[in-house]
C-alpha positions in Angstrom: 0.0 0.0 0.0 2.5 2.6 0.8 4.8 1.4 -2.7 1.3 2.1 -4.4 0.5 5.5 -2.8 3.7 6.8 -3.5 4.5 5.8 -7.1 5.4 8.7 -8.1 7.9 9.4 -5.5 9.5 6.3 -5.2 10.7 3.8 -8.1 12.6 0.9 -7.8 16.4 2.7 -8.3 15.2 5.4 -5.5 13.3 8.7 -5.0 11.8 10.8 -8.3 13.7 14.1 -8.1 11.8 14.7 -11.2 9.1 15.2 -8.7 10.9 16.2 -5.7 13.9 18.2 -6.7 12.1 22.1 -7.3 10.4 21.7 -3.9 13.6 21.0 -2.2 15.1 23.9 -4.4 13.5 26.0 -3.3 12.4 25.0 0.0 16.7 25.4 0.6 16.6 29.1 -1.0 14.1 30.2 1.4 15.6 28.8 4.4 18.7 30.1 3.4 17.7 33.4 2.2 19.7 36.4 2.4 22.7 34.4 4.4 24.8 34.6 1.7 26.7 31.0 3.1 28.9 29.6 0.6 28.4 25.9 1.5 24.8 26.1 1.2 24.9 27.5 -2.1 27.4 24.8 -3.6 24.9 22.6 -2.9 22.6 23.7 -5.9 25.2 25.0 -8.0 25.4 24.2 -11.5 27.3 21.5 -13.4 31.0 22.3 -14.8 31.0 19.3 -17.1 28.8 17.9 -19.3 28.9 14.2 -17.7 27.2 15.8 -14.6 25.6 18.6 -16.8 23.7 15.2 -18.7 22.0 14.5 -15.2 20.2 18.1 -14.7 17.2 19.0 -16.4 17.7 22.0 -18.3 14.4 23.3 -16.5 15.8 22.6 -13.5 19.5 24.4 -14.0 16.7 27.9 -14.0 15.3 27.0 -10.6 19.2 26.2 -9.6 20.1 29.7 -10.5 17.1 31.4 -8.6 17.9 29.6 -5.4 21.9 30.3 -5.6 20.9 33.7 -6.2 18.6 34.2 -3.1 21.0 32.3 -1.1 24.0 35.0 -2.0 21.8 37.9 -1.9 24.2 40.7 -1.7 26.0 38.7 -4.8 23.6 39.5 -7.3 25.0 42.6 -9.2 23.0 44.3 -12.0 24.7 43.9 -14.8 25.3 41.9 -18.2 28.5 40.7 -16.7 27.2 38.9 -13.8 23.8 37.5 -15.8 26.9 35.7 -18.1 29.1 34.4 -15.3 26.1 32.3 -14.5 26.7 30.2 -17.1 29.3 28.1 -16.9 32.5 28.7 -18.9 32.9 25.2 -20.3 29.3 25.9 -22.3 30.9 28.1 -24.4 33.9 26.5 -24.9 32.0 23.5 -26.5 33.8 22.4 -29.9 30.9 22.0 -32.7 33.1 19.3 -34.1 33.3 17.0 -30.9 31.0 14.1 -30.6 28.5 12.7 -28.6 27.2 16.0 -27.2 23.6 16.6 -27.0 23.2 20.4 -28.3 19.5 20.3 -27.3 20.9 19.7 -23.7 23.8 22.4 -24.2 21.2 25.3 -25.7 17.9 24.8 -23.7 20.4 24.7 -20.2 22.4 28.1 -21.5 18.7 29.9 -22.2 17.2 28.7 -19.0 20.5 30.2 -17.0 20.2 33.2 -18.6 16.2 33.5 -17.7 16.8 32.1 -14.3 19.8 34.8 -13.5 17.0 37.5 -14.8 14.1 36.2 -12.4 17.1 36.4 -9.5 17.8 40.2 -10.2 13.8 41.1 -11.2 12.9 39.0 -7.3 16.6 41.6 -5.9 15.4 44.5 -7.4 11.6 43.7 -7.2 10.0 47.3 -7.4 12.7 49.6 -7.2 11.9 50.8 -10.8 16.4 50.3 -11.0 16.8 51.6 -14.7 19.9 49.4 -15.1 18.1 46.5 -14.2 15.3 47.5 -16.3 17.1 48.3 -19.5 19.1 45.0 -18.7 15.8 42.7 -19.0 14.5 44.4 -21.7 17.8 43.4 -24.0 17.4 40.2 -22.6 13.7 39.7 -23.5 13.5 41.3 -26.5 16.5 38.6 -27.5 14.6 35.5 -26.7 11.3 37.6 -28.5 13.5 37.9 -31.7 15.2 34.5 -31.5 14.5 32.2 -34.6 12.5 29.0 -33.3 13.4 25.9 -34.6 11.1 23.6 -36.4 13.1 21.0 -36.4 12.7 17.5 -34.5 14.1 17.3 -31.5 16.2 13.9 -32.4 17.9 16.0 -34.9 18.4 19.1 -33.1 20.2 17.0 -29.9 22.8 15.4 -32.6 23.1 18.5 -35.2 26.1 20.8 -34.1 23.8 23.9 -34.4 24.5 25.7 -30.9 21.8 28.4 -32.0 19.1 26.1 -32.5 16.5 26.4 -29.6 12.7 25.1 -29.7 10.5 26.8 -29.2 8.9 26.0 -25.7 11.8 27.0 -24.1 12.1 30.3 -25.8 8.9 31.0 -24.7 9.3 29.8 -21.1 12.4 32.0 -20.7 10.4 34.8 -22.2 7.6 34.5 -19.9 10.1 34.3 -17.0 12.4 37.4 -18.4 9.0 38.8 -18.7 7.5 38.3 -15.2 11.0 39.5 -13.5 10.4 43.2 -15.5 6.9 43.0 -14.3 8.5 43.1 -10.5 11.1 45.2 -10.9 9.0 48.2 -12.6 5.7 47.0 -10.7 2.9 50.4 -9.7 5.5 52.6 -12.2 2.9 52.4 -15.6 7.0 52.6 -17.6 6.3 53.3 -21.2 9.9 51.5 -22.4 8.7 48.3 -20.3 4.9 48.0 -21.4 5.6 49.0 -25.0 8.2 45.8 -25.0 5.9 43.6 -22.8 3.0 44.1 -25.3 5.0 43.3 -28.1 4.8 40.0 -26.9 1.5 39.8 -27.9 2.8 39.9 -31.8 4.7 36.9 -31.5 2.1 34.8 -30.5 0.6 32.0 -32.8 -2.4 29.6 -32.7 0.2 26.9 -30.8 1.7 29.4 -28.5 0.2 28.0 -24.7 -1.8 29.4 -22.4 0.9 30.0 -19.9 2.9 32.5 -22.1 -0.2 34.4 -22.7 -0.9 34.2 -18.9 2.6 35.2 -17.9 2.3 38.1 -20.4 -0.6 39.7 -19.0 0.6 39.2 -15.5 3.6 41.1 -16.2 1.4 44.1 -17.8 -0.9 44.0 -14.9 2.3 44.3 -12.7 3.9 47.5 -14.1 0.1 49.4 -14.6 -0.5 48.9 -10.7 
């Protein structure tokens, strides 16, 4: 009875941390938040090769991200600099010519740390209206707006050495997340700059595009006309 009840916890190599590894995330951010300790905050760092990097869903590396962040608080700087350094070096360093690497893996984790290091400095400077911080998530959003979606299947894109390629549900969940963290930081301030960007969102939308990026859209409007 209790194997049955807990299926989707437990399976016969362990626990799920599918299931259980963004509660823990983030239940450790919040009890570590604002102590800037070090230790804690190895703990969800991210991977520095890809053996390990193979092992972390690239959904996961953005909830990774938020929770370092909010553990070293008084880390978070805003600037383009420190949104990069959260990315690990080795990611960029990536040869297109070396084998058995899954590209797929390697783009969708390098978008997802780039929109989780934006949802760490919109939930720092959550609103302060900081125009550096502003202007610094509108560049960021409008590049995953603009960014080409790839049509092709996934199979192909996790073999083809195209580092560029990036499908489109993860463009849009960065997106919506860039776009939630502009929402806090310029919340109650009705910015022109930010709601002209926001709404053209709304252009980019198609017949497929889910309800979640519509929802996350509007959200981040409502936000800044408080």
């Amino acid at each position: 009875q209790r194997q049955e009840s807990t299926c989707q916890l437990w399976e016969p190599e362990g626990i799920n941390t599918c299931v259980t590894a963004p509660a823990g995330c983030i239940a450790l951010a919040l009890v570590f938040l604002r102590t800037n300790c070090e230790a804690v905050a190895s703990r969800v760092a991210i991977p520095q090769n890809l053996f390990h990097l193979e092992q972390l869903r690239p959904d996961f590396a953005l909830l990774r991200i938020v929770a370092k962040s909010l553990i070293l608080w008084d880390q978070i700087e805003p600037t383009n600099e420190w949104v990069d350094r959260q990315t690990p070096a080795f990611l960029s360093k990536l040869s297109t010519s070396g084998a058995d690497i899954d590209w797929l893996l390697v783009t969708q984790t390098k978008a997802n740390l780039a929109a989780g290091a934006c949802l760490a400095l919109g939930l720092r400077f959550a609103g302060s209206s900081n125009e550096a911080v502003k202007e610094l998530l509108i560049a960021r959003l409008l590049g995953f707006r603009d960014a080409v979606r790839s049509d092709a299947h996934v199979a192909l894109m996790a073999s083809k050495p195209t580092p560029d390629d990036v499908d489109a549900i993860t463009l849009e969940t960065c997106q919506s997340t860039i776009a939630l963290a502009l929402g806090m930081v310029m919340a109650g301030t009705g910015d022109l700059a930010a709601l002209r960007t926001l709404r053209s969102l709304r252009k980019k939308t198609s017949l497929d595009t889910g309800y979640g990026v519509h929802m996350a859209t509007h959200m981040a409007i409502g936000w800044v006309c408080l």
